[in-house]
N, C-alpha and C positions, 0 to 999 in steps of 0.2 A: 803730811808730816811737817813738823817745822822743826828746822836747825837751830841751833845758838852762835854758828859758825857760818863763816862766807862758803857760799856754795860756789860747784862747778861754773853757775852764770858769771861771778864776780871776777871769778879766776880767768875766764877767757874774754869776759869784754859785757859790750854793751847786750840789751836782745835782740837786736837788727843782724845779729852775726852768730844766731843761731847754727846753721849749718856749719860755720866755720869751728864751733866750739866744738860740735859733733863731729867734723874731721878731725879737729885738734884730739880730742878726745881717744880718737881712735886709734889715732898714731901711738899715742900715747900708751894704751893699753896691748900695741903689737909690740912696742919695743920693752916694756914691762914682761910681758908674755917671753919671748926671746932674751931677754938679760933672767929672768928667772929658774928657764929650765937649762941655762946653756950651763950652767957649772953647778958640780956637788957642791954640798955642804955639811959640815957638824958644827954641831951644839958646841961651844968654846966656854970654856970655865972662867973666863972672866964675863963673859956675857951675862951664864946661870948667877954666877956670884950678885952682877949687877943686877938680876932679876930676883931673886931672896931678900936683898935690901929692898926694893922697891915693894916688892909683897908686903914685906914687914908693917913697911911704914904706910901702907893702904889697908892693912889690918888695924894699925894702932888708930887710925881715923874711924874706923868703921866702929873702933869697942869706944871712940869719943859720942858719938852715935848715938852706943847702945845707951849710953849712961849720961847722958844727955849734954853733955858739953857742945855739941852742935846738933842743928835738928834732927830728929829720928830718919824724914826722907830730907833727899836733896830739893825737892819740888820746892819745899817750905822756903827755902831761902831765896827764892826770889818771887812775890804775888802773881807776878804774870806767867809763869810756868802754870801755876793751877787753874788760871784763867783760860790757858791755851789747852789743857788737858779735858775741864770740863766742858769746854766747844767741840771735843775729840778727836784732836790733833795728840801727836806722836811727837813727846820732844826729846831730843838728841842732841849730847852736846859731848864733844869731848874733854876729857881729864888735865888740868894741868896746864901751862903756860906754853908746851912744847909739845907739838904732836906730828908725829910721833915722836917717843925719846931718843935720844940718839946715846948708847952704851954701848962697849967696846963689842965690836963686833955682832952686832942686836940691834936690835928697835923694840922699844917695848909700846904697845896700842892701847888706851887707857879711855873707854867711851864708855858713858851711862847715856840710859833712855826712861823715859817714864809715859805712862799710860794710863786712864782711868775709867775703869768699866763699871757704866751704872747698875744698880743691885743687884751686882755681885757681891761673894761674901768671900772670907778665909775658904769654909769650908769648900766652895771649887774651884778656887786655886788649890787646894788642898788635895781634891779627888783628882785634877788637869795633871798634877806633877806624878800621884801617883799610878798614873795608866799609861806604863811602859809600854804596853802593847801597841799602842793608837800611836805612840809620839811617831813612824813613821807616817802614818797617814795627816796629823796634825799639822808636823816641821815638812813637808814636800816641798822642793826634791833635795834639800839640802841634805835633812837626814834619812838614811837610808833603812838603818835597824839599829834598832835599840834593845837590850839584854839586862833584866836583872842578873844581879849575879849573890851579894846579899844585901841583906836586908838588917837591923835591927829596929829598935823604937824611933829613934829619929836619926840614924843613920841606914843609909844606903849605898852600895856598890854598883857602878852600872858600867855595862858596855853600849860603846854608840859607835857607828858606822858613817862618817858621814861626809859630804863632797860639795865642795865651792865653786861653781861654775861663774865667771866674771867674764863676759866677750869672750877671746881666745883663752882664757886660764882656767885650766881646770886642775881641783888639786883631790885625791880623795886621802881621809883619814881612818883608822881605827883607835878609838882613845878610851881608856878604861878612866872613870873620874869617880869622887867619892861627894857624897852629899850629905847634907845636914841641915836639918830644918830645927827650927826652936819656933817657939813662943813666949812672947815676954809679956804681953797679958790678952784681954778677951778679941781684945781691936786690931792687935800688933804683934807682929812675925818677921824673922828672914830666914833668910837660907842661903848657903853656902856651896859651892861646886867647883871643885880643883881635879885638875887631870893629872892621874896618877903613872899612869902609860901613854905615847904620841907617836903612833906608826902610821908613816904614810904608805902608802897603801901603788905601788907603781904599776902603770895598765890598768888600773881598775876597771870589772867589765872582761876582760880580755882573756885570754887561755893563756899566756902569762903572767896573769894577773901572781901580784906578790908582796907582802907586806915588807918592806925593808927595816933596819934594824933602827932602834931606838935612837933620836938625835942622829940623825942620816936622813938625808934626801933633800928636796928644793929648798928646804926651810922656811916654806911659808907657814907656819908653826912651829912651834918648840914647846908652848907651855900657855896654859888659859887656867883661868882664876874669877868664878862670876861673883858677886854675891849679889842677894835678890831681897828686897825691903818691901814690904807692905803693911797696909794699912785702909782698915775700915773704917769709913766718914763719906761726910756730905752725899750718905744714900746710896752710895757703892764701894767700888776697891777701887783704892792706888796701887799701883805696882812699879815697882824701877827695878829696873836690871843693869850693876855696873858690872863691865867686861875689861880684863886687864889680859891682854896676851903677849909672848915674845914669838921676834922673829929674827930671821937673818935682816945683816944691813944691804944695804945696796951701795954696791962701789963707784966712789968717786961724786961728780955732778948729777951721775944719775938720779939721785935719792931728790934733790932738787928738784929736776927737772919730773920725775914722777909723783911729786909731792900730791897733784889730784884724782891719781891713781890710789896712791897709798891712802889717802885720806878717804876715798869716796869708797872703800870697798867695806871697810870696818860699819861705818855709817849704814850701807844696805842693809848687810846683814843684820845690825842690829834690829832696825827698823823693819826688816821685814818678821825677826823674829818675834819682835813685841805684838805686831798686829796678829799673826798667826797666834799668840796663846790671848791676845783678846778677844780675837774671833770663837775660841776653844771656850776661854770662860765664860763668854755671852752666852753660849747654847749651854754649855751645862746649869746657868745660871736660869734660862730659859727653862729646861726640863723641872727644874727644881718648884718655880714659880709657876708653871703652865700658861707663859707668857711666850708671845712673838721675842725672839733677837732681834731685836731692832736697835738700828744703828742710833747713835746721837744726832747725826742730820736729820734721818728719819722723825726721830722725836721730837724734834724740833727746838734744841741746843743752840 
C-alpha cells in the first residue's frame, strides 16, 4: 500500500525505535479507547450544518469532474499515482490541507484511495456491487450483513450491519444508505453512497445487545458520504473510492496528542476496503475470462 502522507514510522522517530513506536502506538490507542467510550454523545446542529456545507461543496468538485473541469479520476493528476497503481500498489491519500477538519463540535475525515485491477471491466464491478448477498463474505469481518431493501434502475436502498475493531476499540453500526450508479459512457462510471440512517448498535453480540437512537452514542460516526469513480483503460479498471465522514471532536490536547490514531484508522479501513473489492473483482473477472487471479507481482508488473 503506499500513502501520500507521513506515516506512523515518521510520526514516532527513526526505524531503530521500532518497538518504541509500537509502545507509543499503544498507549496511544488505550487512551483513545477510554476518552472515547467514557462519555455520551449527540450529533450538534452546528456540527451537521458544518457537515451539509462541506458535502455541498465535495459535490460541487465532484459535478467539476463530471463535466471535465478537472480530471475524471483523481489518479490522473499526478503521473506517479498510475505508475504506483499499475505495479499494484494501493494509494491512499487524504483530502484537503487539514485532516481531520476541525468543525464546531465534529471532525469531518476526508480520504480517497485508488486501485487498478488488470482485465477487469465495468461489468464486474458491476456484478461485485450488485451481489448483496456475498458483501458479508467479501468485506469480513468488518461488515457483518448486508440487506436490500429497494431497488430501482440505478437506484438502490440497502441496509448494512457493520463493526470497526481497531486494538481496544470496537464500535458496531446499523446504517441504512442510498446508492446510485450512472454511466456517462462505454469506458466511464461512478456511483454514489450516502447514509440515510446511523445507529450504533451498543453490546453488539450480547443479550443486551441494542440499537441506540439516532445521533446518540460514542460518536464515532455520524454520517459517511462515498463516492466511487471508474474507468476502463490501459487493459483493466481504475477504481477510486473517496470517503467523507463526520464524527465527534475530541476534547481539548487530546485531538493532538491522538492525531496518529485518528489518522491511522480512516487509512486501514480504506485500504483494507479497496484490496477486498480488488480481490472480489479479480475472481469475477477471472471466472468471466477462464483465467488464474493472478496478482500483479505474480505477472510480473
Amino acid at each position: 500500500m503506499v500513502t501520500e502522507t507521513k506515516g506512523l514510522n515518521s510520526v514516532f522517530g527513526a526505524p531503530s525505535a521500532i518497538n518504541l513506536r509500537r509502545s507509543t502506538l499503544l498507549q496511544l490507542v488505550i487512551i483513545f479507547a477510554a476518552v472515547a467510550s467514557s462519555y455520551a454523545a449527540e450529533l450538534d446542529s452546528q456540527a451537521l450544518a458544518a457537515w451539509n456545507d462541506y458535502v455541498a461543496s465535495a459535490k460541487l468538485h465532484m459535478q467539476e469532474r463530471l463535466i471535465g473541469k478537472s480530471p475524471f479520476l483523481w489518479l490522473d493528476e499526478d503521473p506517479t499515482r498510475r505508475q504506483q497503481l499499475n505495479s499494484g500498489a494501493i494509494v491512499i491519500s487524504p483530502v484537503g490541507s487539514s485532516h481531520p477538519l476541525l468543525v464546531p463540535r465534529g471532525l469531518i475525515h476526508h480520504w480517497i484511495g485508488a486501485i487498478f485491477i488488470p482485465g477487469a471491466t465495468i461489468q464486474d464491478l458491476c456484478g461485485l456491487v450488485g451481489d448483496y448477498g456475498r458483501y458479508a463474505e467479501m468485506y469480513r469481518p468488518t461488515l457483518i450483513k448486508a440487506n436490500l431493501l429497494e431497488s430501482s434502475d440505478n437506484e438502490q436502498r440497502l441496509s448494512i450491519v457493520w463493526m470497526q475493531r481497531v486494538l481496544l476499540v470496537t464500535a458496531a453500526f446499523y446504517t441504512e444508505l442510498e446508492s446510485k450508479n450512472f454511466a456517462l459512457n462505454g469506458r466511464q462510471g461512478y456511483m454514489t453512497f450516502t447514509t440515510t440512517r446511523v445507529q450504533q448498535i451498543e453490546n453488539y453480540g450480547e443479550k443486551d445487545e441494542r440499537r441506540l437512537a439516532q445521533d446518540t452514542g460514542s460518536g464515532y460516526l455520524w454520517r459517511l458520504v462515498s463516492f466511487a469513480r471508474f474507468e476502463e483503460r490501459d487493459g483493466g479498471l481504475y477504481l477510486e473510492l473517496e470517503v467523507i465522514g463526520l464524527s465527534k471532536d475530541l476534547p481539548g490536547s487530546l485531538r493532538f496528542l491522538l492525531r496518529p490514531v485518528i489518522d491511522h484508522i480512516p487509512r486501514q479501513a480504506l485500504g483494507t476496503k479497496l484490496d477486498q473489492t480488488r480481490q472480489a473483482i479479480r475472481f469475477r473477472a477471472s471466472q468471466r475470462t477462464g483465467t488464474s487471479p493472478l496478482t500483479a507481482r505474480e505477472r510480473g508488473n
